[in-house]
VOPAGU-2260 file (C-alpha; in pm, 1 decimal, decimal comma):
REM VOPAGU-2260
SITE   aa  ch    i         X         Y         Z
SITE  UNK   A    0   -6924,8   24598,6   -1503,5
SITE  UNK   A    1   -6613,0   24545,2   -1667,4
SITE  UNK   A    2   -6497,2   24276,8   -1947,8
SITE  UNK   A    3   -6194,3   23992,8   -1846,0
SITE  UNK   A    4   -6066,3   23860,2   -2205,7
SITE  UNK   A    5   -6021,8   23484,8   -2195,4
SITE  UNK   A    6   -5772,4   23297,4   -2436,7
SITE  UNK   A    7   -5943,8   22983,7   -2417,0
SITE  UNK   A    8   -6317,5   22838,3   -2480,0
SITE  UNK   A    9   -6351,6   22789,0   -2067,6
SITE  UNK   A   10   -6188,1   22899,1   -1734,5
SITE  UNK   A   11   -6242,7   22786,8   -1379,8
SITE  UNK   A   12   -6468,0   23016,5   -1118,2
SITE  UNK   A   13   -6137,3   23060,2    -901,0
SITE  UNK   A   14   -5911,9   23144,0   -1192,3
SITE  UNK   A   15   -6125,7   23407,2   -1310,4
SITE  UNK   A   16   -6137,9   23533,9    -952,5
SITE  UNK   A   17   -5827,7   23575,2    -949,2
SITE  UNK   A   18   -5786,3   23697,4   -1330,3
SITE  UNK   A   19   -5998,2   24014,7   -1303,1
SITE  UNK   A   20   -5848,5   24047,0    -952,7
SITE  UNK   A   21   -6134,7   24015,7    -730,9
SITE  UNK   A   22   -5944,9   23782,9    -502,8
SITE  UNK   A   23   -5593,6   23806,7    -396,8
SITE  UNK   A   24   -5545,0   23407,6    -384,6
SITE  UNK   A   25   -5710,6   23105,2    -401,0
SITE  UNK   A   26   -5751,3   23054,2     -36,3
SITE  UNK   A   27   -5952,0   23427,7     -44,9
SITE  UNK   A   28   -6211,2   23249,0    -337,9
SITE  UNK   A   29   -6279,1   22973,2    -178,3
SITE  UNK   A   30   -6398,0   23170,1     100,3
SITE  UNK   A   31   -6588,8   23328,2     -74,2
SITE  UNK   A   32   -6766,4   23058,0    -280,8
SITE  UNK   A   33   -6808,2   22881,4      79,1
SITE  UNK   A   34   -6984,7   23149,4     218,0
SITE  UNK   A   35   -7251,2   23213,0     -94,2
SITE  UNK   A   36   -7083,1   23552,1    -176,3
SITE  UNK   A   37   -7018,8   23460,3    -556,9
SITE  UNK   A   38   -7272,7   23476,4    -811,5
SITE  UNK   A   39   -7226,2   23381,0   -1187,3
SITE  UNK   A   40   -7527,0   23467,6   -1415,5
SITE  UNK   A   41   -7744,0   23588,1   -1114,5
SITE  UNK   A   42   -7717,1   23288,9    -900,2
SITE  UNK   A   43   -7532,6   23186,3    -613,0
SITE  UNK   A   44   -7240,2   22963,0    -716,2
SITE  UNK   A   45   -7062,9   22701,3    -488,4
SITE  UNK   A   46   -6841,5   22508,4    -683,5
SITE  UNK   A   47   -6491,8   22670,0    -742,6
SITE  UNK   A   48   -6425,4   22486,5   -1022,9
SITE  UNK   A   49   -6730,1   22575,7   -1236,5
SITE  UNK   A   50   -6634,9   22641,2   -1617,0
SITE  UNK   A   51   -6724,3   22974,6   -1733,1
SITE  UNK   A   52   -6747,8   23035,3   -2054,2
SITE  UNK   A   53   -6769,3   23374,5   -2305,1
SITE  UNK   A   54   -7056,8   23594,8   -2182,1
SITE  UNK   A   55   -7084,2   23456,5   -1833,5
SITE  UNK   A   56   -7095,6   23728,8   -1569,2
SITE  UNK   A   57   -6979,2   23668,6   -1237,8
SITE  UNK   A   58   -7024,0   23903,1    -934,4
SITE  UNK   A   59   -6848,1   23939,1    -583,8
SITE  UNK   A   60   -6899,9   24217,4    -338,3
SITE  UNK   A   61   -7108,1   24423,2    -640,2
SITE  UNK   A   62   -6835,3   24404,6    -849,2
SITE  UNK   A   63   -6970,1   24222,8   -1209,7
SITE  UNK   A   64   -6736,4   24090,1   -1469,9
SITE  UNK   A   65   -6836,2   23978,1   -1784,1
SITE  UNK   A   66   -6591,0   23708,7   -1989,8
SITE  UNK   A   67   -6518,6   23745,1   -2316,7
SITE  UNK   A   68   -6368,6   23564,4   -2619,9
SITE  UNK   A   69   -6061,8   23647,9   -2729,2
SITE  UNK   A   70   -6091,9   23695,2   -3119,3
């Protein structure tokens, strides 16, 4: 598991996707969150758009990332 530093108090599912590079574009995480293959604190997550906040940790395809605050 890795960290991803976020600026801000929230960021969206797809925007993180694409911030620790798990996806290559938001066509690529929608498909993903479509097909159940997202989780974000263990469980499956279907709404791109989710806010994530610091300490959520989101996995795709056994890859974990954990946010956190920027200080």
């Amino acid at each position: 598991m890795h960290d991803v530093e976020i600026r801000e108090g929230t960021i969206r599912l797809g925007q993180l996707l694409k911030l620790a590079s798990l996806v290559e574009d938001g066509v690529e995480a929608t498909e993903l969150i479509r097909n159940g293959l997202v989780k974000v604190n263990g469980d499956i997550e279907e709404r791109r758009g989710r806010q994530l906040t610091a300490g959520d940790v989101v996995e795709v395809n056994g890859e974990r990332v954990r946010l956190i605050a920027r200080g």
